[in-house]
N, CA, C and O atoms as CSV, one atom per row, in Angstrom:
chain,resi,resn,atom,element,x,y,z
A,1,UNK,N,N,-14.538,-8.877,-14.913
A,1,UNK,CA,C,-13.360,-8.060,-14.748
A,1,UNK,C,C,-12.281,-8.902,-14.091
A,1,UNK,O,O,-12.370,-9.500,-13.019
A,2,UNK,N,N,-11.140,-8.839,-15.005
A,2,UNK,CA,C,-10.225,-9.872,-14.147
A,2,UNK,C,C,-8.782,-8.770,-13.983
A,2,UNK,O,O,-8.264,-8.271,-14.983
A,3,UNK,N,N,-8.396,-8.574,-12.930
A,3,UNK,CA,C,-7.489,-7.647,-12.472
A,3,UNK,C,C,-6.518,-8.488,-11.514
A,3,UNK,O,O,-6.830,-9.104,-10.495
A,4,UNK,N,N,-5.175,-8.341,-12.149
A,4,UNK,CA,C,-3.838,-8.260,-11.362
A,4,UNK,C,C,-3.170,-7.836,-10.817
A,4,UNK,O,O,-3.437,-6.647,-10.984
A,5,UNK,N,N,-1.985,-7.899,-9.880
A,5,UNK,CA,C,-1.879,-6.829,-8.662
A,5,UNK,C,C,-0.004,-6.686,-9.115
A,5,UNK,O,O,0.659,-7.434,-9.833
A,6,UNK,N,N,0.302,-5.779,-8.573
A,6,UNK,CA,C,1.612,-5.193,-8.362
A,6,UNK,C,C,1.456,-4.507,-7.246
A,6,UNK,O,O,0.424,-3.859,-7.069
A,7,UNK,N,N,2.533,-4.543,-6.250
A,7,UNK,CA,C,2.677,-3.593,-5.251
A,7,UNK,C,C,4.066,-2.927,-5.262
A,7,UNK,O,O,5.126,-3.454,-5.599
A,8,UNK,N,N,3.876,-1.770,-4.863
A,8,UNK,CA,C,5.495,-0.935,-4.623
A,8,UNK,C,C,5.528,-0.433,-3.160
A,8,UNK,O,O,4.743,0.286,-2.543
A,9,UNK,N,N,6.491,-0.937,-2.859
A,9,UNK,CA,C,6.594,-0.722,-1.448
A,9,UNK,C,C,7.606,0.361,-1.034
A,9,UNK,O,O,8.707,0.239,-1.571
A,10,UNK,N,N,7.455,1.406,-0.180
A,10,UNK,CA,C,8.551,2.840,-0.517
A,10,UNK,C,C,8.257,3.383,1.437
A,10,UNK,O,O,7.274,3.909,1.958
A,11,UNK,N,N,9.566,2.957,2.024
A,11,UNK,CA,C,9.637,3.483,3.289
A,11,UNK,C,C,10.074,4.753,3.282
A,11,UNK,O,O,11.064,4.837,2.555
A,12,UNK,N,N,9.670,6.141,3.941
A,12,UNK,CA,C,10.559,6.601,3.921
A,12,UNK,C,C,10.532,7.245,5.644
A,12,UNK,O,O,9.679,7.885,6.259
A,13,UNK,N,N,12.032,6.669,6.061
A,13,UNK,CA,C,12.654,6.498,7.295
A,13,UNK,C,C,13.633,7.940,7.419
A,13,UNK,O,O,14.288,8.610,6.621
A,14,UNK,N,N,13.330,8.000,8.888
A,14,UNK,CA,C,14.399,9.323,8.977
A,14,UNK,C,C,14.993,8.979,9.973
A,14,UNK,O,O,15.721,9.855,10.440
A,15,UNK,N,N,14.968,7.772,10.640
A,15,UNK,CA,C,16.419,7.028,10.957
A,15,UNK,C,C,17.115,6.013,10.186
A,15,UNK,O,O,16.963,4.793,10.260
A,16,UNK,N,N,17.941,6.707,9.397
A,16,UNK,CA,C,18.513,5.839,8.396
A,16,UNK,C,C,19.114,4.728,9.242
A,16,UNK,O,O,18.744,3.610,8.885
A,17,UNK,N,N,19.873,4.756,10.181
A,17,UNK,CA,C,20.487,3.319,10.666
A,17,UNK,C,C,19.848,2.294,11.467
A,17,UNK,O,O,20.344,1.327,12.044
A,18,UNK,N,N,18.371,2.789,11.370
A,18,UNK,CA,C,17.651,1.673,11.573
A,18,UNK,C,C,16.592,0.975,10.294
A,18,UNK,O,O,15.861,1.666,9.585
A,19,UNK,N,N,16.703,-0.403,10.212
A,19,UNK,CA,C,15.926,-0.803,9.414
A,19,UNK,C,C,14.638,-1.237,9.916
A,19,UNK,O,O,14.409,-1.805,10.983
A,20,UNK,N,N,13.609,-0.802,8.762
A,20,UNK,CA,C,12.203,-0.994,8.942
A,20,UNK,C,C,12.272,-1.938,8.182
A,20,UNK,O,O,13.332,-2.261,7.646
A,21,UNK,N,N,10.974,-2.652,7.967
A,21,UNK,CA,C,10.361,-3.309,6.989
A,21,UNK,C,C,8.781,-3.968,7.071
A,21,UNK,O,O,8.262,-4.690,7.921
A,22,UNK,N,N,8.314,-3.451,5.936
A,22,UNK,CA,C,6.791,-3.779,6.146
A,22,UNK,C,C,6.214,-4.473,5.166
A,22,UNK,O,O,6.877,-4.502,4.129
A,23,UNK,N,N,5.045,-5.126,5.149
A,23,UNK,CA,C,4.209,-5.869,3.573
A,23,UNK,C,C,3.117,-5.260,4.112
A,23,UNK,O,O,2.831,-4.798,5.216
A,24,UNK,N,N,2.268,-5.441,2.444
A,24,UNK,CA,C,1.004,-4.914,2.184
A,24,UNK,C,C,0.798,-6.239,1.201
A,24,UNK,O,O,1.428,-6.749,0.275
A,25,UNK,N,N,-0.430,-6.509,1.915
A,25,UNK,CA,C,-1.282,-7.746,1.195
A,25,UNK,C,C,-3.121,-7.018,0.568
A,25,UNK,O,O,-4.007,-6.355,1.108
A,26,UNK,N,N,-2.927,-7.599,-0.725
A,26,UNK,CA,C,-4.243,-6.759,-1.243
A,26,UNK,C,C,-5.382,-8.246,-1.487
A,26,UNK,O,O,-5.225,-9.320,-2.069
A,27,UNK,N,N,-6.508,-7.646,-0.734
A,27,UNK,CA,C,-7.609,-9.145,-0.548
A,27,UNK,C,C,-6.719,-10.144,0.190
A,27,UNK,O,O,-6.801,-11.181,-0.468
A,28,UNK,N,N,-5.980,-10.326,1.141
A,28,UNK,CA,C,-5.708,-11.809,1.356
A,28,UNK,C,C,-4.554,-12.608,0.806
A,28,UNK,O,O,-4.283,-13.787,1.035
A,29,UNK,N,N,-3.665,-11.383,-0.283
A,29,UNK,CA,C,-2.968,-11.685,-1.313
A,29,UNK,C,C,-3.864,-13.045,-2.158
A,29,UNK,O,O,-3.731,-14.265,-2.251
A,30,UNK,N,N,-4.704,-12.117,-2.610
A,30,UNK,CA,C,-5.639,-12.882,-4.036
A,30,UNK,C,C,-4.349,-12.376,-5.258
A,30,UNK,O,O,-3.501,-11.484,-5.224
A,31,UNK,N,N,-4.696,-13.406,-6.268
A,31,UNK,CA,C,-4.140,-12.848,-7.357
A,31,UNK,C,C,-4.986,-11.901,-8.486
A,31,UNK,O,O,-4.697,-11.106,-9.379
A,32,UNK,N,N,-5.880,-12.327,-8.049
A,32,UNK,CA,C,-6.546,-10.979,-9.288
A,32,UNK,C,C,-8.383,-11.005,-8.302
A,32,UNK,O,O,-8.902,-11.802,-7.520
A,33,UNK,N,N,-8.797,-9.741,-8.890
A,33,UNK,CA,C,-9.520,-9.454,-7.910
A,33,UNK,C,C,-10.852,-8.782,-9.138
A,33,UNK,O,O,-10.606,-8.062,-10.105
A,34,UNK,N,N,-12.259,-9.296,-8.701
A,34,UNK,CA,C,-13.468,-8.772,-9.306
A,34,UNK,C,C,-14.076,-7.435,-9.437
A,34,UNK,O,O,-14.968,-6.998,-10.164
A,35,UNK,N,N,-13.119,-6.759,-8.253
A,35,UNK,CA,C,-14.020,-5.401,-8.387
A,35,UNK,C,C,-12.935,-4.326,-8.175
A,35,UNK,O,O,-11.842,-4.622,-7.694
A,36,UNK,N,N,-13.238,-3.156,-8.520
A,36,UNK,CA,C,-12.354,-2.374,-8.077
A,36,UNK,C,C,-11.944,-1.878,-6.777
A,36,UNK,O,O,-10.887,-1.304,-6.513
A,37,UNK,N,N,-12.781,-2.130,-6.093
A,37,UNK,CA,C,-12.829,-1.950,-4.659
A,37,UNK,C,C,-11.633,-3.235,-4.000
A,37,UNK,O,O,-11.508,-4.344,-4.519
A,38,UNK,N,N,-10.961,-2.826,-2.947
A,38,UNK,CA,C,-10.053,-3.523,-2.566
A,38,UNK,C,C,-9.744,-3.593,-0.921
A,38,UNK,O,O,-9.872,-2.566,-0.254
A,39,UNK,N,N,-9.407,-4.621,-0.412
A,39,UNK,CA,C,-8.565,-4.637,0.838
A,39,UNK,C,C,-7.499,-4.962,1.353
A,39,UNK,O,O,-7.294,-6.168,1.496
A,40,UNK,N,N,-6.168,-3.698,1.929
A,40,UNK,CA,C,-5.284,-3.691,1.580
A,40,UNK,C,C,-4.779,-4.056,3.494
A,40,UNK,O,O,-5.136,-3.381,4.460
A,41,UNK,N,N,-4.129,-4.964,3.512
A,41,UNK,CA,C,-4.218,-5.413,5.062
A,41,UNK,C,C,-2.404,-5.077,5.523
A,41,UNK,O,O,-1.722,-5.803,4.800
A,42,UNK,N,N,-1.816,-4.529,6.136
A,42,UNK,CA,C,-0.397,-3.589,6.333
A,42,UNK,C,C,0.493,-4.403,7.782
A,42,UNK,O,O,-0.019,-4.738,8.851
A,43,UNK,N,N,1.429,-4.500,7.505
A,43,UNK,CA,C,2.334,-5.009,8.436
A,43,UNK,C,C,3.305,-4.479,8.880
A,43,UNK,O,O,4.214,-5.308,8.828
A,44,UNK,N,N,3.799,-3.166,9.473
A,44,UNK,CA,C,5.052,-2.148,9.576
A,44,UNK,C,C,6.050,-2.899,10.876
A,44,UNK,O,O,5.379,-3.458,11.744
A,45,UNK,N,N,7.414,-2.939,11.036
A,45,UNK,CA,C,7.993,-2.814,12.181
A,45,UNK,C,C,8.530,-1.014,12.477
A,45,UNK,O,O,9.675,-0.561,12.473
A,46,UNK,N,N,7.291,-0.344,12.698
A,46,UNK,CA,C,7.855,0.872,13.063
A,46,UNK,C,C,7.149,1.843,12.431
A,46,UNK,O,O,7.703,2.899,12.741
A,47,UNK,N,N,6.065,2.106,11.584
A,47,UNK,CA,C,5.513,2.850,10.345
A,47,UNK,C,C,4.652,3.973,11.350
A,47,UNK,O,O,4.105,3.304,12.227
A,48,UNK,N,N,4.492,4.734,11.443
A,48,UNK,CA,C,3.509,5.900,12.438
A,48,UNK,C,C,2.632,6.570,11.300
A,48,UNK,O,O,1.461,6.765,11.626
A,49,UNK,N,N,3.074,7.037,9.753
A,49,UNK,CA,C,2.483,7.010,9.280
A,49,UNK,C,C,1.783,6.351,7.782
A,49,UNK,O,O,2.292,5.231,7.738
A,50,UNK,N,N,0.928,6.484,6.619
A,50,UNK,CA,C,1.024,5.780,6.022
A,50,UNK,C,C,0.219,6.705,4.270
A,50,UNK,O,O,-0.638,7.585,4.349
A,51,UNK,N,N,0.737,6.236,3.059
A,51,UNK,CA,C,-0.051,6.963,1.951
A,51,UNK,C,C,-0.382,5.805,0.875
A,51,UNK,O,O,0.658,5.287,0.466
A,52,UNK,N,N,-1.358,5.355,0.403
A,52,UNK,CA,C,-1.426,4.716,-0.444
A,52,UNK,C,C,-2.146,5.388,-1.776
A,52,UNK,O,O,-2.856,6.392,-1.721
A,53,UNK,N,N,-1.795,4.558,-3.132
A,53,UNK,CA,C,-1.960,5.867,-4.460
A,53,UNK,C,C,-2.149,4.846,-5.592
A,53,UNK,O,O,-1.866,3.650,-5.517
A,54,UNK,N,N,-2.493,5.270,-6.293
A,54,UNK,CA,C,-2.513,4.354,-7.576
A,54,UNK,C,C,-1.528,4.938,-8.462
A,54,UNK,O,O,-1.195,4.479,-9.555
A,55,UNK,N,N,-1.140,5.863,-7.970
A,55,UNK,CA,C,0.595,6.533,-9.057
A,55,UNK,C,C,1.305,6.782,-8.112
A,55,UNK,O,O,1.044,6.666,-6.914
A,56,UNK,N,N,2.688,7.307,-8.850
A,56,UNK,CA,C,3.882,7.705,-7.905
A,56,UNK,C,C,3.751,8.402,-7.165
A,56,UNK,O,O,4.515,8.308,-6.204
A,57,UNK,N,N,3.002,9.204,-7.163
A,57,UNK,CA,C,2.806,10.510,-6.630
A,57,UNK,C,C,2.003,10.275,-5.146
A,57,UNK,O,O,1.016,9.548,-5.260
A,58,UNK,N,N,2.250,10.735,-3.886
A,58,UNK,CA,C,1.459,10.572,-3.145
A,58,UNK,C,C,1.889,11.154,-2.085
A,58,UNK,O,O,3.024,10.934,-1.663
A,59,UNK,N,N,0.756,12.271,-1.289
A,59,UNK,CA,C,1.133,13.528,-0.854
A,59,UNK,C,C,0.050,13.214,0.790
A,59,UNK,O,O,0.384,13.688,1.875
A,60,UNK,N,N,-1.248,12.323,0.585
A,60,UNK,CA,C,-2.411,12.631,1.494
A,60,UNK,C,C,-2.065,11.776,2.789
A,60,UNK,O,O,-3.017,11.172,3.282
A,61,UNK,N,N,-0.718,11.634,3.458
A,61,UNK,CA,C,-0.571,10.613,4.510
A,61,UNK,C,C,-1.686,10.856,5.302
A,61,UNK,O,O,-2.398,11.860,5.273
A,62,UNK,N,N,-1.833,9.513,6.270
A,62,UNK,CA,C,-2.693,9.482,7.556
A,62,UNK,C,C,-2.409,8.146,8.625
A,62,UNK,O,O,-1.666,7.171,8.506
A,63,UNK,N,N,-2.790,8.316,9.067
A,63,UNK,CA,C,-2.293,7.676,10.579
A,63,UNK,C,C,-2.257,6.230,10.107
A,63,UNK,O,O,-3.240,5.696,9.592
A,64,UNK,N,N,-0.963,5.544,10.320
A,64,UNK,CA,C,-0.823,4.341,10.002
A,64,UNK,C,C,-1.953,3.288,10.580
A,64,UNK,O,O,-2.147,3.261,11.796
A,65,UNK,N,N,-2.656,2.466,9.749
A,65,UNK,CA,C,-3.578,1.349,10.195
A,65,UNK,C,C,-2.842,0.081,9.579
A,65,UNK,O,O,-1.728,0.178,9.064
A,66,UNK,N,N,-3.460,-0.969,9.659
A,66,UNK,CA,C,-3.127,-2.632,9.736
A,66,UNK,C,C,-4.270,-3.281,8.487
A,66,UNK,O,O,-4.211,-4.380,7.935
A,67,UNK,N,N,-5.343,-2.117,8.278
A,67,UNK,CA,C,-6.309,-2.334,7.681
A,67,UNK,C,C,-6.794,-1.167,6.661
A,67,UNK,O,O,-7.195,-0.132,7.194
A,68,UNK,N,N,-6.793,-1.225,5.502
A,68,UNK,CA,C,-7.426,-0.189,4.717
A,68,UNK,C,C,-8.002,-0.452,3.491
A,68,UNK,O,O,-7.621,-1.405,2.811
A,69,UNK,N,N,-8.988,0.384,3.096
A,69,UNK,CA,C,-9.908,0.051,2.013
A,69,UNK,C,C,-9.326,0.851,0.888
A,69,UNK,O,O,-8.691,1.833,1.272
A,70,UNK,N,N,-9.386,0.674,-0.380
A,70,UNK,CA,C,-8.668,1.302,-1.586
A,70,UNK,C,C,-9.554,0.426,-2.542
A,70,UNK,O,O,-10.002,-0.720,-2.550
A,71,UNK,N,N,-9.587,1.856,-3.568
A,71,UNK,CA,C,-9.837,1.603,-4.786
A,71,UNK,C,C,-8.960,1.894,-5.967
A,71,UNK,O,O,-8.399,2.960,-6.223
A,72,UNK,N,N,-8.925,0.388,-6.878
A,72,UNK,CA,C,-8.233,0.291,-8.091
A,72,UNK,C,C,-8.545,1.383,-9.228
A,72,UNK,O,O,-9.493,2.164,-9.144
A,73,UNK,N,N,-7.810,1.354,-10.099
A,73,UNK,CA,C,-8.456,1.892,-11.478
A,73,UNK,C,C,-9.124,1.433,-12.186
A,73,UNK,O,O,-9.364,0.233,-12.050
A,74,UNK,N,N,-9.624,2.051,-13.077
A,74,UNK,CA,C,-10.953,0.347,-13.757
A,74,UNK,C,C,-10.033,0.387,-14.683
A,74,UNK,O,O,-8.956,0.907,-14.974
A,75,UNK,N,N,-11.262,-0.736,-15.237
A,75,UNK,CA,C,-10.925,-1.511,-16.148
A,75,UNK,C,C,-9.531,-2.819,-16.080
A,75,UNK,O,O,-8.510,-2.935,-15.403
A,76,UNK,N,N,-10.111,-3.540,-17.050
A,76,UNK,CA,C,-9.009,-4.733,-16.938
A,76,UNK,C,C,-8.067,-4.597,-17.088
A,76,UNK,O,O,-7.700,-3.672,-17.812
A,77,UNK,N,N,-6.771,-5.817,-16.221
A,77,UNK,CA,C,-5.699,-5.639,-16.584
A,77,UNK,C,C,-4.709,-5.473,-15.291
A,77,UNK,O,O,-5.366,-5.287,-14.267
A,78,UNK,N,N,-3.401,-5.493,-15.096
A,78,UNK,CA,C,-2.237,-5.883,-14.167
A,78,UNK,C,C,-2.741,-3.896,-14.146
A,78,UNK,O,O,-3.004,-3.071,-15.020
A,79,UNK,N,N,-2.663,-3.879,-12.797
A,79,UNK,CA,C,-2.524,-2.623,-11.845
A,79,UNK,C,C,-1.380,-2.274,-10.318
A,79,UNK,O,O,-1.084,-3.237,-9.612
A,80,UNK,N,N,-1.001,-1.297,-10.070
A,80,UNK,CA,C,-0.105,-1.737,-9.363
A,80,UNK,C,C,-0.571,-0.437,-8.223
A,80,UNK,O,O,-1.256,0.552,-8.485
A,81,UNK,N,N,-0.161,-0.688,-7.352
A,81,UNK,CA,C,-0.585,0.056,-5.985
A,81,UNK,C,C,0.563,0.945,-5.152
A,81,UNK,O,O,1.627,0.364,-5.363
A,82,UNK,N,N,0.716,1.697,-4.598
A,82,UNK,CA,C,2.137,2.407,-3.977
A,82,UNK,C,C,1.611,2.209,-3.163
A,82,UNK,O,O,0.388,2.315,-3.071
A,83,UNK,N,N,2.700,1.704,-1.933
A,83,UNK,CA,C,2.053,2.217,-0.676
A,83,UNK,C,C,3.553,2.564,-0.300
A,83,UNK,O,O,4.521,1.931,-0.719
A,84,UNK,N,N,3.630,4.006,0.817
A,84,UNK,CA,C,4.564,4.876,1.601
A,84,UNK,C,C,3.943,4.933,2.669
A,84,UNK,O,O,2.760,5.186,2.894
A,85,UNK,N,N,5.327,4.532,3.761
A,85,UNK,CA,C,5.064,4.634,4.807
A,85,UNK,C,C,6.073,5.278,5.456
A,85,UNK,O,O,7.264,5.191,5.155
A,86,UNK,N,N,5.435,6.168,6.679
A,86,UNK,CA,C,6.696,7.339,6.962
A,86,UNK,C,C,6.822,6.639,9.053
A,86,UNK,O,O,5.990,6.109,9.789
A,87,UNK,N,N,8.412,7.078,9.264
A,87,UNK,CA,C,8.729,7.254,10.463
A,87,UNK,C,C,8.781,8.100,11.357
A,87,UNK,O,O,9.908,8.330,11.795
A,88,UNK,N,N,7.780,8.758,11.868
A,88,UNK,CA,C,7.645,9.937,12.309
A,88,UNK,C,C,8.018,10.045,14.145
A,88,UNK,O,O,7.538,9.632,15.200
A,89,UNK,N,N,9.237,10.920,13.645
A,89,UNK,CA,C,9.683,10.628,15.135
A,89,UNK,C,C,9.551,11.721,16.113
A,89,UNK,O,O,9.884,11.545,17.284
């Protein structure tokens, strides 16, 4: 199984006049990865909370970590990951 990564990165801040900014690295930033199983390692200046999804859609936030486990979709092929992170003030 040879799998490629895309990430979408989507803050959503409710102090607009401050800027956040965060990365999400998946494995280590590997470029393609053997299994569907994944590790998604998070960097926020400011994130309290956090949702990651394999579609646009993503509703299940939980307490921002630095570290999280996720699973891909199968099968082969370029896949891409959302991750949202909220400012909860």
């Amino acid at each position: 199984m040879e799998i490629a990564f895309n990430i979408e990165k989507y803050y959503e801040n409710q102090q607009i006049s401050e800027t956040k900014t965060y990365t999400v690295r998946i494995n280590n930033n590997a470029t393609y990865a053997t299994s569907t199983s994944v590790t998604l390692r998070l960097s926020s200046s400011g994130a309290k909370e956090m949702c990651i999804s394999n579609t646009t859609s993503c509703s299940n936030y939980e307490a921002y970590a630095t570290s999280k486990s996720h699973t891909l979709t199968t099968g082969d092929g370029t896949k891409t990951v959302y991750a949202y992170c909220k400012d909860v003030a």
